[in-house]
N, C-alpha and C positions, 0 to 999 in steps of 0.2 A: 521631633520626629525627623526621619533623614526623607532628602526627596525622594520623590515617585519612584516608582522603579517600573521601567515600563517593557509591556512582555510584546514584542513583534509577532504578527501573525497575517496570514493571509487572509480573505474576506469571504472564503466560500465557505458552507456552511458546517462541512467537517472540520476547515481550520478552525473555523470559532468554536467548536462542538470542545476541539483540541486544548486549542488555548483557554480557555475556559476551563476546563479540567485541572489545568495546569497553575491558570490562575486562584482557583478555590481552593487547592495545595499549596502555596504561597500562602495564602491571607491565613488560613490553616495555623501554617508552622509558624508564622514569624507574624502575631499578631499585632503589632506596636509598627509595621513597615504598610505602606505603601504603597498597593501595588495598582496599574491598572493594562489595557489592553492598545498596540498601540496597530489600528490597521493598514496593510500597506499592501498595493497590488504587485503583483509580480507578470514578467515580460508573458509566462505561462498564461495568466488569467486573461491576459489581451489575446491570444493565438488560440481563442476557443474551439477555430474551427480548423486549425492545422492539424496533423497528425502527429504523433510526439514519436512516431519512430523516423521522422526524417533525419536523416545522419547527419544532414550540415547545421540540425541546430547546436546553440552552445551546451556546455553543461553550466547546469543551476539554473535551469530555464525558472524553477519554482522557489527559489531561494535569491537570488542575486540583490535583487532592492533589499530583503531584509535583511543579510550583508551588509549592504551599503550603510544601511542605518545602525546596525550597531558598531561599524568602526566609525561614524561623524557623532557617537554619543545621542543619537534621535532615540534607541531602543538601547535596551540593555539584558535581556534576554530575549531569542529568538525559539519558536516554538513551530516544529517540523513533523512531519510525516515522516520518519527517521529513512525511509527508504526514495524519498525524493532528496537527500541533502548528498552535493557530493562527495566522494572519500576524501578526496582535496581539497582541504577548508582557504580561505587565502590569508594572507600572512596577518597573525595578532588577533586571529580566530580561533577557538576550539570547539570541541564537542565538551559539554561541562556535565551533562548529567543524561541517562537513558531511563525513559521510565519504566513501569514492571508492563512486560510484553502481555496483548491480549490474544485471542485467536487467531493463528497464525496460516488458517486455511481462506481460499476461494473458494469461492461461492459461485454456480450457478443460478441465473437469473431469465426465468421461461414463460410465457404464456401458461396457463392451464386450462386444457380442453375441456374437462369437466363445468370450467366454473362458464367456459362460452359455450358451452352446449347448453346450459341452463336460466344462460342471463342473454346472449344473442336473439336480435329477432328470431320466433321460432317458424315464422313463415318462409327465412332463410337460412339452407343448411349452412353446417359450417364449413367452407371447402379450402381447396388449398390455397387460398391467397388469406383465410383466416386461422390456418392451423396453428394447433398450438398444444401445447401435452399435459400428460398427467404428473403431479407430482413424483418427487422422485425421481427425476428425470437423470441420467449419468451421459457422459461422455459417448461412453460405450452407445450409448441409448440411443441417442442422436438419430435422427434420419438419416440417408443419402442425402447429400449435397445439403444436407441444415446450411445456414449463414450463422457464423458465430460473430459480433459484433465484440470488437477488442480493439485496443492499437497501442497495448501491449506486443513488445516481439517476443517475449517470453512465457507469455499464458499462449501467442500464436504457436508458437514453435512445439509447445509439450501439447496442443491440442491437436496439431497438423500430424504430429509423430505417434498417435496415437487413433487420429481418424483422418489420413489422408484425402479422405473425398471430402471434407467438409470447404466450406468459401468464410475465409475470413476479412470481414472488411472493419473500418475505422470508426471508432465513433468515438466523440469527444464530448462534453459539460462535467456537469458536479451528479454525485451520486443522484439526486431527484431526475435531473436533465436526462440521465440514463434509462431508468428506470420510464421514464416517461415515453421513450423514444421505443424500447422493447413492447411495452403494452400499447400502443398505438399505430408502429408501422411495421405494416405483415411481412416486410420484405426482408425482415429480421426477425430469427429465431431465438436466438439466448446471447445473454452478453454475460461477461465473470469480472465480478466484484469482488475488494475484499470484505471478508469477513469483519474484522476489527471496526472498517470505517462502518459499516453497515450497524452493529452494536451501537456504536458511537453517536450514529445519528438517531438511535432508538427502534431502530428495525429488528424482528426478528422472527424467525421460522416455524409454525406453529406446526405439535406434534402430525397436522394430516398435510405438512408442506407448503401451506401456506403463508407468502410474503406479510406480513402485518407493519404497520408503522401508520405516522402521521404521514396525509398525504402519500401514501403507497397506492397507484393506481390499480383498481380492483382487477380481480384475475388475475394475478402475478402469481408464481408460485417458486420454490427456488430449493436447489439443494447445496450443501455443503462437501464438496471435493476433499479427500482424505493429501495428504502430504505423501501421500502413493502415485495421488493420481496427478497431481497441480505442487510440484514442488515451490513454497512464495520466491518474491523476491525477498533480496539480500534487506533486513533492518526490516521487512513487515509486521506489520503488528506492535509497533514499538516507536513512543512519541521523543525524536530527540531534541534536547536543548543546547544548543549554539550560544556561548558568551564569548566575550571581549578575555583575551591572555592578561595573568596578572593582575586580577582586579580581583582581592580577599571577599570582600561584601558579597560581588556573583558567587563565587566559588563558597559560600558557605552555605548560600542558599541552596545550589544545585547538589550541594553533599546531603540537604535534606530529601532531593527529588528523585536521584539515582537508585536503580534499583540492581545491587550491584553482580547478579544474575544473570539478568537480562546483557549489563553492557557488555559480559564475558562475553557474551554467545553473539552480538550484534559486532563487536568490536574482529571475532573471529572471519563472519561474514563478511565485514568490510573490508579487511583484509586480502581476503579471495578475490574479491570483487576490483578490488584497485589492482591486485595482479594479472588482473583479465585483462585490464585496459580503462577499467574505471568509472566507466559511463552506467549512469542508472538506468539508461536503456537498452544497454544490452541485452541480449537472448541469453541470457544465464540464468540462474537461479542456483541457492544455497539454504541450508537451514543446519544453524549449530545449537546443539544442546544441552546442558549439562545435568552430570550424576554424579554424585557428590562432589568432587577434586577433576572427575576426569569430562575431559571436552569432546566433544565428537563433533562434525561436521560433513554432512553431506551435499555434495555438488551436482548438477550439469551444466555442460555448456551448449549452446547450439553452434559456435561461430566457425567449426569446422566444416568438413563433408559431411559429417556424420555426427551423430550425439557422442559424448562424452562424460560416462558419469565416474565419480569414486567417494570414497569417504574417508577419513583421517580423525586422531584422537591426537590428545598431550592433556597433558594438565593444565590447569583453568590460568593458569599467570603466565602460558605461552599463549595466549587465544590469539596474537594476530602472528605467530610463524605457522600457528597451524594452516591460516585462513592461506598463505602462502605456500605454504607444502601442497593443499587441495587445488588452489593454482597451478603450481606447478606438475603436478598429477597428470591433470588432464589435459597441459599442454604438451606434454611430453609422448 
């Protein structure tokens, strides 16, 4: 049997959700290999309580140690959140394989009045330092002055552009951390999730809007934003795999993982994205699609005075000139 082949992942609980997925597709395909999980923290994991829109951090705040370990041979496949890896990989790096993209919308994540009108002491009302809504809750919906909890600049900017009077402030952990922090402290109204990692962790929306999951603090409730309202980030919904250049063994395993749909349409995105300027933080957002042979891709940017949106097609074997043509669109 040849040795280990070990799969790099970070240690919160959607990267394990992640790599885990990834690893049971491995043992899967190539049953007679090896595989196992190898964890490693990233400079991200320690700055739990920093904001990730600050501009002087580096990029690959969430990827750089697992880098590091697959060029000293520690890992040998690395397993990503495809929309935290940057477009610029470092040299004797690639992207080796994307896997088939899940739901690609955000998520609203609210109190529900109903369930605190019924479960709150009822010898106290429930007033505005406990308010909280009904299912189904939208954008549009929102109070005056809601606080939306993000630090995202790009769910801030398309949520600012849409309800100027709302207050957006920061908040940081791993999806439970979140989740915990909305149902708890009044002084936050809704925070926006993805969809995908929310699946991934086992979460999900029950037909009266209800948050369901293990450990979902009770009274949550949550709705799913259309790609009308919340256009994702560039690669959401989509787990990428980072190998070592030139090594046949990774590259035949990732030709089993890719899903080669997905990486048209992610591969277009990153594209746009690295002609923006390249930073996964950016206040942009893209989402390309395809239909049969032909590729589309629609954008905005926030980084001007003003929003910027357009969209662009070609055939699926130019996906990243297109991803560049939509760049250049709307910097022009």
């Amino acid at each position: 049997m040849s040795k280990t082949i070990y799969i790099a992942t970070r240690g919160s609980a959607l990267a394990l959700a992640q790599a885990n997925m990834i690893l049971a597709q491995c043992r899967e395909a190539f049953p007679d290999q090896s595989f196992d999980l190898k964890i490693i923290k990233t400079t991200g994991d320690k700055l739990q309580t920093a904001s990730l829109a600050n501009a002087e951090f580096p990029k690959g705040l969430f990827t750089k140690e697992i880098e590091e370990a697959l060029l000293v041979n520690e890992a040998d496949l690395a397993v990503h959140s495809l929309k935290d890896l940057p477009t610029e990989l470092p040299p004797k790096l690639k992207l080796g394989a994307v896997t088939r993209r899940a739901d690609v919308r955000d998520v609203l994540v609210y109190r529900d009045l109903e369930y605190m009108v019924n479960h709150v002491d009822s010898s106290k009302p429930v007033n505005q330092a406990q308010r909280g809504y009904r299912p189904w809750l939208s954008l549009r919906a929102l109070p005056h002055g809601a606080v939306v909890a993000t630090s995202s600049t790009r769910r801030a900017a398309q949520v600012q552009e849409q309800r100027p009077d709302v207050k957006i402030v920061p908040i940081r952990g791993n999806v439970g951390t979140r989740l915990k922090k909305i149902a708890d402290q009044s002084e936050l109204d809704v925070t926006i999730l993805a969809a995908a990692g929310l699946q991934r962790l086992g979460y999900s929306i029950t037909p009266a809007g209800q948050l369901t999951g293990h450990d979902v603090p009770p009274g949550l409730a949550a709705t799913a934003l259309s790609v009308s309202e919340m256009l994702p980030c560039v690669g959401q919904a989509a787990i990428g795999i980072e190998i070592r250049e030139n090594d046949p063994r990774l590259e035949s395993i990732c030709a089993k993982l890719n899903h080669t749909e997905t990486h048209a349409c992610v591969t277009a995105e990153r594209a746009f994205l690295s002609a923006m300027g390249g930073g996964c933080h950016l206040a942009v957002a893209a989402l390309a699609e395809l239909n049969g042979n032909e590729l589309s891709i629609r954008g905005v940017s926030f980084l001007d005075s003003r929003p910027r949106r357009g969209v662009a097609s070609a055939p699926a074997d130019s996906a990243a000139a297109l991803g560049s043509q939509l760049a250049s669109q709307l910097k022009s």
